[in-house]
N, CA, C and O atoms as a GROMACS GRO file, in nm:
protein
  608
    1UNK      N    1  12.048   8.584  11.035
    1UNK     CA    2  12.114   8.664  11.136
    1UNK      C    3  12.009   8.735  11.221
    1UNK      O    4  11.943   8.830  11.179
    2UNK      N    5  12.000   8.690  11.325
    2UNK     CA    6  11.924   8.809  11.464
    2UNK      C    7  11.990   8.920  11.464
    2UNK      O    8  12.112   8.938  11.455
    3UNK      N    9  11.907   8.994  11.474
    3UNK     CA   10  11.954   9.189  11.501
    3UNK      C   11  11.955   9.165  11.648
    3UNK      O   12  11.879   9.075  11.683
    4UNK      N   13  12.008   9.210  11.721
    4UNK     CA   14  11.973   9.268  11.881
    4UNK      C   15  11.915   9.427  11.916
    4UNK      O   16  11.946   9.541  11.880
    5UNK      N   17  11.812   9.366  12.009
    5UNK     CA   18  11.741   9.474  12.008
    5UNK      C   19  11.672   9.475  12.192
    5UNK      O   20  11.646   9.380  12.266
    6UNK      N   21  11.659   9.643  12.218
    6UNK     CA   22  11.576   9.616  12.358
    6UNK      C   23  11.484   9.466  12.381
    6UNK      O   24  11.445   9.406  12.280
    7UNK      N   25  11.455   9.418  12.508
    7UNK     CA   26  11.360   9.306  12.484
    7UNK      C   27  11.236   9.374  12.426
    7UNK      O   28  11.209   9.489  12.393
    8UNK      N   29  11.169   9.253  12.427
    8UNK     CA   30  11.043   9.328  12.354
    8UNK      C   31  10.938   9.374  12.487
    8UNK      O   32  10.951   9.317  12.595
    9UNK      N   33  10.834   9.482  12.469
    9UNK     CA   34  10.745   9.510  12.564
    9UNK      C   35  10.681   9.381  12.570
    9UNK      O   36  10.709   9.289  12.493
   10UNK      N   37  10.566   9.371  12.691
   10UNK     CA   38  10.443   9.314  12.700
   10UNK      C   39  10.322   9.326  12.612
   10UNK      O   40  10.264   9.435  12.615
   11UNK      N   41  10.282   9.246  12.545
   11UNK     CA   42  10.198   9.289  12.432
   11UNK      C   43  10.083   9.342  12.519
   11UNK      O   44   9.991   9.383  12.448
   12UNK      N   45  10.061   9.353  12.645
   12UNK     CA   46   9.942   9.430  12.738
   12UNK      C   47   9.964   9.578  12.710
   12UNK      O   48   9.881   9.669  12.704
   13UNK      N   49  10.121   9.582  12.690
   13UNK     CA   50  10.149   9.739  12.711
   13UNK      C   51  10.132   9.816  12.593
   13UNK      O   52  10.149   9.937  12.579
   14UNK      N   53  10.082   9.696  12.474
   14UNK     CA   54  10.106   9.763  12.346
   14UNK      C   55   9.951   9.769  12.289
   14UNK      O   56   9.933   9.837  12.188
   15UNK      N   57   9.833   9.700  12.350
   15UNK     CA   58   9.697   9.711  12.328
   15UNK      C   59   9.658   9.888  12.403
   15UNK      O   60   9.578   9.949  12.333
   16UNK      N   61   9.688   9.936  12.481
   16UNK     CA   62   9.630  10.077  12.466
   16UNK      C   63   9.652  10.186  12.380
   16UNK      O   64   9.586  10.290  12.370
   17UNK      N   65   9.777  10.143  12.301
   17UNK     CA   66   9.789  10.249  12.191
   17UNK      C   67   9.708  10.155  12.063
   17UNK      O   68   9.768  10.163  11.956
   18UNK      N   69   9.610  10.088  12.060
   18UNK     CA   70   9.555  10.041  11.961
   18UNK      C   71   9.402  10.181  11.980
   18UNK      O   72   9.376  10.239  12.085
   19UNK      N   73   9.335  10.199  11.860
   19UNK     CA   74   9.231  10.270  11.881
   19UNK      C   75   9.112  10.267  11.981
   19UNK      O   76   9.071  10.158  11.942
   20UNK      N   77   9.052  10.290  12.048
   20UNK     CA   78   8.907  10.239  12.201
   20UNK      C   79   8.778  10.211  12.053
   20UNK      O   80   8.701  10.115  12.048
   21UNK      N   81   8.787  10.318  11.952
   21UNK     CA   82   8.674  10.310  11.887
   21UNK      C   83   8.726  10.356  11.745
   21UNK      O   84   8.841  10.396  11.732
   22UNK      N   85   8.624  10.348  11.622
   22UNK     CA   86   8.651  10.374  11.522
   22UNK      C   87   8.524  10.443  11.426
   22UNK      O   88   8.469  10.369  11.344
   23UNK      N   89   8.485  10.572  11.437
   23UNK     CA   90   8.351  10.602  11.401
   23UNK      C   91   8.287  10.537  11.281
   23UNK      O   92   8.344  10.532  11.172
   24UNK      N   93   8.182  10.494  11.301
   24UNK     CA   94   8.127  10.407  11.212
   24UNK      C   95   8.119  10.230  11.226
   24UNK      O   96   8.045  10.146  11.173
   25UNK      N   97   8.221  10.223  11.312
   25UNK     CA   98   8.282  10.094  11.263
   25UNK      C   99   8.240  10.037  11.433
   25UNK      O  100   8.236  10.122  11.523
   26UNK      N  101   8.208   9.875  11.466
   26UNK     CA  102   8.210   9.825  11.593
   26UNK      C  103   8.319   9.751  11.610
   26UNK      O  104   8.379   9.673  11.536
   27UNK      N  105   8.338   9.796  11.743
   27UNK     CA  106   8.506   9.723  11.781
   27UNK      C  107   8.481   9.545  11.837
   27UNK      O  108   8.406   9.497  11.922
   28UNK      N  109   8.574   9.488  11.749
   28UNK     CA  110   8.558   9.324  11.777
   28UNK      C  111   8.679   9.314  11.896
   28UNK      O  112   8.704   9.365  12.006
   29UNK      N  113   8.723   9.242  11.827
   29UNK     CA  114   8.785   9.128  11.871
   29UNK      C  115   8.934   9.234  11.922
   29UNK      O  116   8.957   9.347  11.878
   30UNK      N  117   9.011   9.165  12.013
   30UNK     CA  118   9.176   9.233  12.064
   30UNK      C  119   9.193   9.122  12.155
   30UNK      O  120   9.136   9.073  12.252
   31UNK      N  121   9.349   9.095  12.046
   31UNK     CA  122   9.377   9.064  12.085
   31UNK      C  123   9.590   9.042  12.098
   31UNK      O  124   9.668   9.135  12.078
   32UNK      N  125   9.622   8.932  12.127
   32UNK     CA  126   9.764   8.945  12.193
   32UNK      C  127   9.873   8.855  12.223
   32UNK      O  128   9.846   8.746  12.274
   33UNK      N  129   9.952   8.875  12.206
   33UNK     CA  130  10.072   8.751  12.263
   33UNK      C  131  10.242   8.802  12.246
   33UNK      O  132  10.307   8.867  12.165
   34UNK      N  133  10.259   8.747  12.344
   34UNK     CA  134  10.408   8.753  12.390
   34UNK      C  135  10.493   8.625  12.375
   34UNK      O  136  10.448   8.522  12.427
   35UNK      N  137  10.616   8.620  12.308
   35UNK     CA  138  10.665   8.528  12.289
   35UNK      C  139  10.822   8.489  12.231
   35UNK      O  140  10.883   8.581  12.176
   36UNK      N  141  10.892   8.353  12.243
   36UNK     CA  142  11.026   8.385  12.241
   36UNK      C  143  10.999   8.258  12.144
   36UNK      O  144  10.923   8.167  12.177
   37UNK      N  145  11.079   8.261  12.006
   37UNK     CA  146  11.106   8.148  11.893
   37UNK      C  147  11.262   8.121  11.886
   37UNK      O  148  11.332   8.169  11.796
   38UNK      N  149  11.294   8.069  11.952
   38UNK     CA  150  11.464   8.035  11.906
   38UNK      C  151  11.505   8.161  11.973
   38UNK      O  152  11.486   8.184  12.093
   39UNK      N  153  11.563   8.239  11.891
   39UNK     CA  154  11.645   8.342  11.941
   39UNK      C  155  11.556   8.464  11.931
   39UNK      O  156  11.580   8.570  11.988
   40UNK      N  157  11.444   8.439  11.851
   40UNK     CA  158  11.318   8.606  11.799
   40UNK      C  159  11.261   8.588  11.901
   40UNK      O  160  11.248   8.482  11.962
   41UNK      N  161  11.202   8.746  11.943
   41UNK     CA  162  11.082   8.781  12.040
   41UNK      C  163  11.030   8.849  11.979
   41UNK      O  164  11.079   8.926  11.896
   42UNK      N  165  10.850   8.825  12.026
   42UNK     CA  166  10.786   8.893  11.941
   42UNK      C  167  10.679   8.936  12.035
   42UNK      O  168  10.600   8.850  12.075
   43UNK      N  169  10.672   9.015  12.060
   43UNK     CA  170  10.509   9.084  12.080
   43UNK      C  171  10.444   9.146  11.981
   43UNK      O  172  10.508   9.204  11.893
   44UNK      N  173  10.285   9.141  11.983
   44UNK     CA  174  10.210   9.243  11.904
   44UNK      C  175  10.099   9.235  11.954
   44UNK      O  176  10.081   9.146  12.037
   45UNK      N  177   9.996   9.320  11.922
   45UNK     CA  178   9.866   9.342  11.977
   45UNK      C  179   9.769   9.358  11.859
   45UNK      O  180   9.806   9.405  11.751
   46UNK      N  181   9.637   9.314  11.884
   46UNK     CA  182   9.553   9.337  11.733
   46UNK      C  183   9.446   9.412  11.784
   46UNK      O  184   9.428   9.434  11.903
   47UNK      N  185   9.364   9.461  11.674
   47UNK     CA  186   9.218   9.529  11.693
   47UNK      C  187   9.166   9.517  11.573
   47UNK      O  188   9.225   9.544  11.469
   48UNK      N  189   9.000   9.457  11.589
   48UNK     CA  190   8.979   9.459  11.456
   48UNK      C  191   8.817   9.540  11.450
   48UNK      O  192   8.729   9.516  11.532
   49UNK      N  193   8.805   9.607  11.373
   49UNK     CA  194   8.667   9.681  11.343
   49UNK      C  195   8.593   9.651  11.253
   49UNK      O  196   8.647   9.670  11.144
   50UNK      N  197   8.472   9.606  11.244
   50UNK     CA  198   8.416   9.566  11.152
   50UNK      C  199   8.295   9.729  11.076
   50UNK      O  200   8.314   9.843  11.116
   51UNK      N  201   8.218   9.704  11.002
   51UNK     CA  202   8.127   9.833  10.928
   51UNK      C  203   8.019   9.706  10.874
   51UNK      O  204   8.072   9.636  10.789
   52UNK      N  205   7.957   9.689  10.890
   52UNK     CA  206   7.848   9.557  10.817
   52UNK      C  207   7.941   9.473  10.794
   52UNK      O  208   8.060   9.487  10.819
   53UNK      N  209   7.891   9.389  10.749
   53UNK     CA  210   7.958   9.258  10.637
   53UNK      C  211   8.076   9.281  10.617
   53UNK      O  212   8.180   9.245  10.672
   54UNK      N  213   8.039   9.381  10.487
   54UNK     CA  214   8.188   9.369  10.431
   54UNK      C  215   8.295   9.538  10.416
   54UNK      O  216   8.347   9.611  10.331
   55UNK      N  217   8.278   9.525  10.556
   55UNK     CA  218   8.395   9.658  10.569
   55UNK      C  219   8.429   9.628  10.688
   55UNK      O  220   8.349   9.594  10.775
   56UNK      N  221   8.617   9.642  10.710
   56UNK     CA  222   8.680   9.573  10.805
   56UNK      C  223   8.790   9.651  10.795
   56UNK      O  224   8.835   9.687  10.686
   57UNK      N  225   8.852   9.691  10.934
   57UNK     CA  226   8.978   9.763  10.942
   57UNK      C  227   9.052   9.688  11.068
   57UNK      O  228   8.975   9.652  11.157
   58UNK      N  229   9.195   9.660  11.088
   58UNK     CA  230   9.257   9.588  11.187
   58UNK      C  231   9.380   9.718  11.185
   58UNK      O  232   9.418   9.812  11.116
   59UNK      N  233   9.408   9.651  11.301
   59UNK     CA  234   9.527   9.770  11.375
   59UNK      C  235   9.618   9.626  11.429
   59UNK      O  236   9.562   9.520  11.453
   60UNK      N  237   9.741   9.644  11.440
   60UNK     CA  238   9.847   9.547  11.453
   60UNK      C  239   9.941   9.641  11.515
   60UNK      O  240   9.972   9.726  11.432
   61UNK      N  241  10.024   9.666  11.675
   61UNK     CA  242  10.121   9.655  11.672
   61UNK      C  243  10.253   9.568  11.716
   61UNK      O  244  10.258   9.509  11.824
   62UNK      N  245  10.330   9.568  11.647
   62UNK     CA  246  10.454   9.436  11.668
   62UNK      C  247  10.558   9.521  11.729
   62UNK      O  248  10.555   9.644  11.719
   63UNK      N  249  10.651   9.454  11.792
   63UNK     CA  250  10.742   9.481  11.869
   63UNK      C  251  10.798   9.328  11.885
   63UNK      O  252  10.747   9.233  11.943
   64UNK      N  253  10.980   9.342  11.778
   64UNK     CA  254  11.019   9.216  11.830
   64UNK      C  255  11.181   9.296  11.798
   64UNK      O  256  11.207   9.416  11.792
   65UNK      N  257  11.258   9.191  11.785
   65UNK     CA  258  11.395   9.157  11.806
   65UNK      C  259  11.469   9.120  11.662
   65UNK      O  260  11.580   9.071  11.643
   66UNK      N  261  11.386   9.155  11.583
   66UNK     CA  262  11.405   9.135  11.423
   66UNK      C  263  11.334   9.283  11.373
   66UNK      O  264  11.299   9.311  11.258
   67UNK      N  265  11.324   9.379  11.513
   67UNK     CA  266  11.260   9.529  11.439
   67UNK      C  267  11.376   9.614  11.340
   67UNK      O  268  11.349   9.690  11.247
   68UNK      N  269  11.509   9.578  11.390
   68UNK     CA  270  11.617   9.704  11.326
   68UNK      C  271  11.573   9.587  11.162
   68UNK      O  272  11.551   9.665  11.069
   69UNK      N  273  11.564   9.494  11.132
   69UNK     CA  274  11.574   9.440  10.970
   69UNK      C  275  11.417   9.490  10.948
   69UNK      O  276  11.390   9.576  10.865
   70UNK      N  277  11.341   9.443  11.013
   70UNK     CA  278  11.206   9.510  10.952
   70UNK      C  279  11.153   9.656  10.953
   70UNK      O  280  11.060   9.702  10.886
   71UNK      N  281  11.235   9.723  11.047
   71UNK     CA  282  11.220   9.866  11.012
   71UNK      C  283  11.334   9.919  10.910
   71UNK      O  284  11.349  10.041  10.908
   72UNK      N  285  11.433   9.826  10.809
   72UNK     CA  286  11.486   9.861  10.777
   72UNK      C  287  11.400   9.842  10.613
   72UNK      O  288  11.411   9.937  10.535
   73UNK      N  289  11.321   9.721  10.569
   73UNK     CA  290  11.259   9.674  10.484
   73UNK      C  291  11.174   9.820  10.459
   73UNK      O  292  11.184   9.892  10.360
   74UNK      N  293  11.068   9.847  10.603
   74UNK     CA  294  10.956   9.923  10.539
   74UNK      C  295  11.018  10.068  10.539
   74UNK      O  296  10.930  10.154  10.540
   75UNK      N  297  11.184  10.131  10.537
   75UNK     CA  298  11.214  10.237  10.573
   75UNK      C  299  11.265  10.230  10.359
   75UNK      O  300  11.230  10.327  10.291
   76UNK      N  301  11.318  10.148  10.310
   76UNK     CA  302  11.353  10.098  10.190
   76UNK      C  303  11.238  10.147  10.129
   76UNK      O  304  11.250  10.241  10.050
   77UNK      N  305  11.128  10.100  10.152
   77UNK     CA  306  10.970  10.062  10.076
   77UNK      C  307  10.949  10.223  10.060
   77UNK      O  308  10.945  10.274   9.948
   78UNK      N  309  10.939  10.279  10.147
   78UNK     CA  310  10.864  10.432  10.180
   78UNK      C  311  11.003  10.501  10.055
   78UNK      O  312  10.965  10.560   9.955
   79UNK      N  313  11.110  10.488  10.073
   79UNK     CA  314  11.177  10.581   9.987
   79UNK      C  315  11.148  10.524   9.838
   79UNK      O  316  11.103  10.607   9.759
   80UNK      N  317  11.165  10.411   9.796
   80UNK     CA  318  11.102  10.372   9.676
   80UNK      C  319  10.988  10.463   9.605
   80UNK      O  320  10.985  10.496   9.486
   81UNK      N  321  10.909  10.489   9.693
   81UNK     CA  322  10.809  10.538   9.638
   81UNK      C  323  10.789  10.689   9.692
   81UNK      O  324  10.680  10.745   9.706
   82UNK      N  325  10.922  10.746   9.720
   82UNK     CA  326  10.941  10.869   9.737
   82UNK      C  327  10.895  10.972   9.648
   82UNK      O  328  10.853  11.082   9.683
   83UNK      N  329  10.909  10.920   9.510
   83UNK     CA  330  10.871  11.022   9.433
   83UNK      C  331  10.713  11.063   9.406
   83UNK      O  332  10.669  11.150   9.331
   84UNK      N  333  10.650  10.981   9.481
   84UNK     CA  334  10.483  10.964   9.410
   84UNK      C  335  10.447  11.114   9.482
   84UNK      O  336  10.496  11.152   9.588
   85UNK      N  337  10.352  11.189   9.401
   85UNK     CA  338  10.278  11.275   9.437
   85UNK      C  339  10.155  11.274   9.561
   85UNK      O  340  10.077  11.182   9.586
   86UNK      N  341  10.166  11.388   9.619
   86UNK     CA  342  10.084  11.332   9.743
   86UNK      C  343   9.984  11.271   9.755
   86UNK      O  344   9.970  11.177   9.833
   87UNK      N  345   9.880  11.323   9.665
   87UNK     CA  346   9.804  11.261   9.580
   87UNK      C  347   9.752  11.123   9.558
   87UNK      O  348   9.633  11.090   9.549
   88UNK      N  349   9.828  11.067   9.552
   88UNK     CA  350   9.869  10.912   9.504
   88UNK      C  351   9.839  10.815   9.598
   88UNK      O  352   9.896  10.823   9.708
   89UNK      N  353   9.784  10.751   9.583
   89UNK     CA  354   9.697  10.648   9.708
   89UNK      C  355   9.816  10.556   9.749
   89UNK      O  356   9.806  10.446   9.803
   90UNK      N  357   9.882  10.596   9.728
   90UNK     CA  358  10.052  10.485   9.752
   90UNK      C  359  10.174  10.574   9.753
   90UNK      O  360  10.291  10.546   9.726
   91UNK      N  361  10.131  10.664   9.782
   91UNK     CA  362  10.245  10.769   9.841
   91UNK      C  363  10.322  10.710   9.930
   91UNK      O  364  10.301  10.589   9.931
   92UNK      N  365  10.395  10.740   9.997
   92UNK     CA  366  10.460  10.671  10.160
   92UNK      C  367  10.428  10.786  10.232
   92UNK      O  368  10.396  10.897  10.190
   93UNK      N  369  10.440  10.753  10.329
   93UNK     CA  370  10.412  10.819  10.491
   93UNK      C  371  10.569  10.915  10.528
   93UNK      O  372  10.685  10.876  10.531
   94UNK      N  373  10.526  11.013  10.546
   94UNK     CA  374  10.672  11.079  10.594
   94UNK      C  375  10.616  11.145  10.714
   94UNK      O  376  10.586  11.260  10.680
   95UNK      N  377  10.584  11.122  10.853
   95UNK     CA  378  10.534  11.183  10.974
   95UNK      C  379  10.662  11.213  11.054
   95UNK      O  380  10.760  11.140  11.040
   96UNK      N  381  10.664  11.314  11.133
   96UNK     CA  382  10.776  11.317  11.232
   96UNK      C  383  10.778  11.188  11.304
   96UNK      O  384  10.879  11.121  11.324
   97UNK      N  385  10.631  11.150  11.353
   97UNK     CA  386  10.610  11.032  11.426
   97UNK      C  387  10.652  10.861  11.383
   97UNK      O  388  10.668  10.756  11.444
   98UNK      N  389  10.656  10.895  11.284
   98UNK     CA  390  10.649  10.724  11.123
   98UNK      C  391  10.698  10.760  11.018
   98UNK      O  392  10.687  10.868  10.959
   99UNK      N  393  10.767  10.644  10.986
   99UNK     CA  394  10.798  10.650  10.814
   99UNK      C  395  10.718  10.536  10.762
   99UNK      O  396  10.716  10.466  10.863
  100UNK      N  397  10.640  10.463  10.661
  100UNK     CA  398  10.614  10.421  10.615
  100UNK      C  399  10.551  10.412  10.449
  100UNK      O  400  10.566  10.494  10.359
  101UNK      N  401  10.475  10.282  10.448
  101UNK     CA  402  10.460  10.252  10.294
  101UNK      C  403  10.319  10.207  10.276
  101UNK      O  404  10.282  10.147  10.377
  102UNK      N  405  10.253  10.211  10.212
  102UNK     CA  406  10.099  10.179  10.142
  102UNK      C  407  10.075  10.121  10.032
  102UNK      O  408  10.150  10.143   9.938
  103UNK      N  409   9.980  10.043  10.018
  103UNK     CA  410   9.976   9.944   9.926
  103UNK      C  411   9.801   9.930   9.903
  103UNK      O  412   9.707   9.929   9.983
  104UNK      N  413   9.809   9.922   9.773
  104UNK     CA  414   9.633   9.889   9.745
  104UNK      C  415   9.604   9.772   9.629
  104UNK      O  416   9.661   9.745   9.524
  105UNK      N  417   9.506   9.722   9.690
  105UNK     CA  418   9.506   9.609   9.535
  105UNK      C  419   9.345   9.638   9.521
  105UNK      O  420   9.278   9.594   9.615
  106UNK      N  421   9.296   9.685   9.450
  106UNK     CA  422   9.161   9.695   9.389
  106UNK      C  423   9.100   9.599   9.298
  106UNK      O  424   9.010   9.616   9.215
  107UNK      N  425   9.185   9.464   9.341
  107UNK     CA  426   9.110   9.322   9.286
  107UNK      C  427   9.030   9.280   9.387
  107UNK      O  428   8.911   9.252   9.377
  108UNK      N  429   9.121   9.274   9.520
  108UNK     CA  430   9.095   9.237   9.642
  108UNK      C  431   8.999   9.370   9.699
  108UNK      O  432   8.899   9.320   9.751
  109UNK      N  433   8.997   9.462   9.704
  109UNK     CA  434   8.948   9.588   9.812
  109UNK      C  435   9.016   9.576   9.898
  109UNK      O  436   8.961   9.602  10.006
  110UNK      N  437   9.153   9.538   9.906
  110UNK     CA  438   9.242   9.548  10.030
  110UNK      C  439   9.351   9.677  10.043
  110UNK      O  440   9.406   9.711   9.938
  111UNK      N  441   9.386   9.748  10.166
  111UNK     CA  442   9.461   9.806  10.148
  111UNK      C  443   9.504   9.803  10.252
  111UNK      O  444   9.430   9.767  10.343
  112UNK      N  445   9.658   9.844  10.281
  112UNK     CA  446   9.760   9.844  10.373
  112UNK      C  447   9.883   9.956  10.390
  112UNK      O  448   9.957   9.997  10.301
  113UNK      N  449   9.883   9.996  10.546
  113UNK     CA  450   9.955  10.089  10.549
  113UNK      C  451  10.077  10.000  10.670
  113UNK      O  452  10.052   9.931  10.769
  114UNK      N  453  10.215  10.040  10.605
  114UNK     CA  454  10.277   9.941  10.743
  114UNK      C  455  10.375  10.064  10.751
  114UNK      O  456  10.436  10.115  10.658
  115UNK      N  457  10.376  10.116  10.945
  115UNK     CA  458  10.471  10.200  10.970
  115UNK      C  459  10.565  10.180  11.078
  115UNK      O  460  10.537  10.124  11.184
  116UNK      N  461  10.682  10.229  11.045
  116UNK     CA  462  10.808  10.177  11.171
  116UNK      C  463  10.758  10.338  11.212
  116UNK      O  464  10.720  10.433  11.142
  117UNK      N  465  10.779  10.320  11.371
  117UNK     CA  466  10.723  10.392  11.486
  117UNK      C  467  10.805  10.422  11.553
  117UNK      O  468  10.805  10.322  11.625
  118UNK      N  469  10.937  10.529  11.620
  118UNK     CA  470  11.030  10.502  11.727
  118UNK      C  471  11.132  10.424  11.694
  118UNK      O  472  11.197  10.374  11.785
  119UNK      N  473  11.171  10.397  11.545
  119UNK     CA  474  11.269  10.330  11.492
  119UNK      C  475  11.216  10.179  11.588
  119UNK      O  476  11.315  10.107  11.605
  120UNK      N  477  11.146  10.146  11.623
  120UNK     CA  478  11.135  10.019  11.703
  120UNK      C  479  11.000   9.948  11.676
  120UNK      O  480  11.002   9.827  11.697
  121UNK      N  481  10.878  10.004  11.629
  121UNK     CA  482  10.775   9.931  11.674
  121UNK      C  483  10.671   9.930  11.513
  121UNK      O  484  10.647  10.040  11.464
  122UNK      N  485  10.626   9.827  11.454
  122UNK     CA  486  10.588   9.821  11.355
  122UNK      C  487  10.424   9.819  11.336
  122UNK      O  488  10.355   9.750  11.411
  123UNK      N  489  10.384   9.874  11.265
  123UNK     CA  490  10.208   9.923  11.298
  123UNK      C  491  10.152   9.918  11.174
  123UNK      O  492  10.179  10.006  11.092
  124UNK      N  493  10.057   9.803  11.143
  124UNK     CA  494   9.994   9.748  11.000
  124UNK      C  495   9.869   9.778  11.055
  124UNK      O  496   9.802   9.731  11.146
  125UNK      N  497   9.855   9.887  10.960
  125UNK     CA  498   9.669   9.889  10.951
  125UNK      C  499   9.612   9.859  10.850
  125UNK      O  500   9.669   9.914  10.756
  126UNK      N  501   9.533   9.802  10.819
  126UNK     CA  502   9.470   9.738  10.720
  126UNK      C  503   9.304   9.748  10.671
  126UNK      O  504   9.210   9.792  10.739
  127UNK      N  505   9.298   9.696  10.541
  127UNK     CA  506   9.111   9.766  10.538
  127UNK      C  507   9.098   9.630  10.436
  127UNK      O  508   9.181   9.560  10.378
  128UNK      N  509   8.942   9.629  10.448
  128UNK     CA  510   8.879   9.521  10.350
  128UNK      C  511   8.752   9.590  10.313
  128UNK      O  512   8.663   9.623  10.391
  129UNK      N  513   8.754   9.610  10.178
  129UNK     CA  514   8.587   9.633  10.149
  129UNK      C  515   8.604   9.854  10.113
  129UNK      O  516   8.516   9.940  10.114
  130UNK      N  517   8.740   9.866  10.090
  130UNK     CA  518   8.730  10.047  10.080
  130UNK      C  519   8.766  10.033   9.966
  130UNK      O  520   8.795   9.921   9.926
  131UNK      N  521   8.778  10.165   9.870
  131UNK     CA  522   8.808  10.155   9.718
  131UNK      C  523   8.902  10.220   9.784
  131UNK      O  524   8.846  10.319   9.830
  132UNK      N  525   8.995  10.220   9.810
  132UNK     CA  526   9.138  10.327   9.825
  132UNK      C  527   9.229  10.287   9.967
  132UNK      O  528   9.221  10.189  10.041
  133UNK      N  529   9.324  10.417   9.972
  133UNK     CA  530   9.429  10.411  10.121
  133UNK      C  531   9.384  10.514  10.183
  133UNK      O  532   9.454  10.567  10.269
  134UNK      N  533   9.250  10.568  10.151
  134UNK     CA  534   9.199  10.691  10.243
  134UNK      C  535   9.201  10.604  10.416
  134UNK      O  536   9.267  10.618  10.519
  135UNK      N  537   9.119  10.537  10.384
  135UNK     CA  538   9.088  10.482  10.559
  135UNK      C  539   9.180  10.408  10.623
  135UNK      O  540   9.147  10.336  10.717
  136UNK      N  541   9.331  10.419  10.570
  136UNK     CA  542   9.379  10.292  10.646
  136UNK      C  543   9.490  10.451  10.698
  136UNK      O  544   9.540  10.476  10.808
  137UNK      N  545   9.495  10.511  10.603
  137UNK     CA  546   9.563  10.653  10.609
  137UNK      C  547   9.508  10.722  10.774
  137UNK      O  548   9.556  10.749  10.884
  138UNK      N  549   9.373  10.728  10.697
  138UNK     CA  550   9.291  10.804  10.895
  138UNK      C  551   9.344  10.726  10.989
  138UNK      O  552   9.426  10.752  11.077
  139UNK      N  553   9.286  10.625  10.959
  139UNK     CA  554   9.314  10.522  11.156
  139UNK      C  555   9.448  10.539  11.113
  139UNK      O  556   9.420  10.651  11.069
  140UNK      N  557   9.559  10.528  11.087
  140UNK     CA  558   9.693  10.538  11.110
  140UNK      C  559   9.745  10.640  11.215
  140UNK      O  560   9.811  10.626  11.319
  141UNK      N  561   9.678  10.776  11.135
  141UNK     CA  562   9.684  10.914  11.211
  141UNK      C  563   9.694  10.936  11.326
  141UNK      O  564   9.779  10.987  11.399
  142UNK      N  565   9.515  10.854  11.346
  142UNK     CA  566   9.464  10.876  11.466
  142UNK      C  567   9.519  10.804  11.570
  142UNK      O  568   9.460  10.834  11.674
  143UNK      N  569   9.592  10.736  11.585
  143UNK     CA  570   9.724  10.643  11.648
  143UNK      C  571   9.804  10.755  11.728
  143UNK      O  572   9.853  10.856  11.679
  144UNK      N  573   9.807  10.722  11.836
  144UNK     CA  574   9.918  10.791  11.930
  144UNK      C  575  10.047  10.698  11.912
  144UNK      O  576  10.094  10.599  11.967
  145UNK      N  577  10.078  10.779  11.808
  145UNK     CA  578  10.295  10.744  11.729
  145UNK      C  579  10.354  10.791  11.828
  145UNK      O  580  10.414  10.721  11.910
  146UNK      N  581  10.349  10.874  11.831
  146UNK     CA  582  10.403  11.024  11.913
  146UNK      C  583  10.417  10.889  12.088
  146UNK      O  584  10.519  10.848  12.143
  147UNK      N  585  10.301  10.867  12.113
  147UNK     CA  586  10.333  10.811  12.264
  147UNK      C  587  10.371  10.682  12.259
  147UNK      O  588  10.421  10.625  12.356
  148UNK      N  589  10.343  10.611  12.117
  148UNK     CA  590  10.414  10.467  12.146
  148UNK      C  591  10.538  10.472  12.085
  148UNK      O  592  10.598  10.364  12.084
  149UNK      N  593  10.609  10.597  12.018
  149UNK     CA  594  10.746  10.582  11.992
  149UNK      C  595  10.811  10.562  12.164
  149UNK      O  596  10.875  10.462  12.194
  150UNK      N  597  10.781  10.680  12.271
  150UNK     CA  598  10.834  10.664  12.353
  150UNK      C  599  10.825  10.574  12.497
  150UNK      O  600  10.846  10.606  12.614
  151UNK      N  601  10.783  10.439  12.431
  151UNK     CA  602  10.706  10.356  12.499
  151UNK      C  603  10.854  10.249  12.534
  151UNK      O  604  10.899  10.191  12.435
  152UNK      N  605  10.909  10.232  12.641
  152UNK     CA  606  10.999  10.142  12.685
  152UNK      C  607  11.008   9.983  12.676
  152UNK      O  608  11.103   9.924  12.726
   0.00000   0.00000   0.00000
C-alpha cells in the first residue's frame, strides 16, 4: 500500500541542510537524486566525512511518499526503547525538532541514529570506526531540524 504524501522536494533543496563541515573530519563526497519508482518518490541527499582511514560519518536526508509508514516504523522504534536511561548509548531521541532511534553494534564500530524530522523527512546519520552513539548523536544536533522540518 502507498501512503500519499506532499510530492517530494528536490533533492538540491535537501543538500543545504546537510552539514558545510564536520570538525576534525574532511568533507567528501555529496551527493543526490530525485526520483519516481512505480507509484514511490524518493528524494534524498548524502554527505560523507571521512577522519583518516578508518573514521567515517554520513548524513542522509530522504524525503519520499512512503514517509507517513517510515516515520511511522522509526516513531515505534524510539518508544520501544523509551524506557532506557539517558545514559544509554541507545536511548531514543525525544527533540522538539525529531523523534528518533539509535543503534550500535560494537562488532562492526558502526553506529546509527535515524530521525523523522517535520513528521515528513527522514535523517540517518551514521559512523564507522567510533566506540559508541556519542558522534552520530553530535552531527545529528548540529543539523538544522528546526529549518528542514519547515522546508516545503
Amino acid at each position: 500500500m502507498v501512503t500519499t504524501a506532499a510530492p517530494c522536494v528536490y533533492f538540491k533543496d535537501l543538500a543545504p541542510f546537510l552539514p558545510d563541515s564536520l570538525e576534525g573530519f574532511t568533507v567528501g563526497a555529496t551527493g543526490g537524486s530525485t526520483g519516481k519508482y512505480g507509484e514511490v518518490s524518493v528524494s534524498e541527499a548524502e554527505r560523507t566525512y571521512t577522519r583518516g582511514e578508518d573514521r567515517e560519518v554520513k548524513v542522509r536526508i530522504v524525503d519520499t511518499t512512503l514517509g507517513l509508514k517510515l516515520g511511522q516504523a522509526i516513531r515505534e522504534a524510539a518508544q520501544k526503547a523509551r524506557g532506557r536511561a539517558a545514559s544509554d548509548p541507545t536511548a531514543p531521541i525525544q527533540w522538539k525538532e525529531a523523534v528518533g532511534f539509535v543503534r550500535y553494534d560494537a562488532d562492526e564500530g558502526m553506529a546509527e541514529a535515524n530521525l523523522l524530522v517535520g513528521e515528513r523527512f527522514v535523517v540517518a546519520v551514521t559512523s564507522r570506526g567510533f566506540p559508541s552513539t556519542v558522534e552520530v548523536r553530535r552531527v545529528a544536533r548540529g543539523i538544522d531540524l528546526a529549518g528542514l522540518a519547515r522546508l516545503q
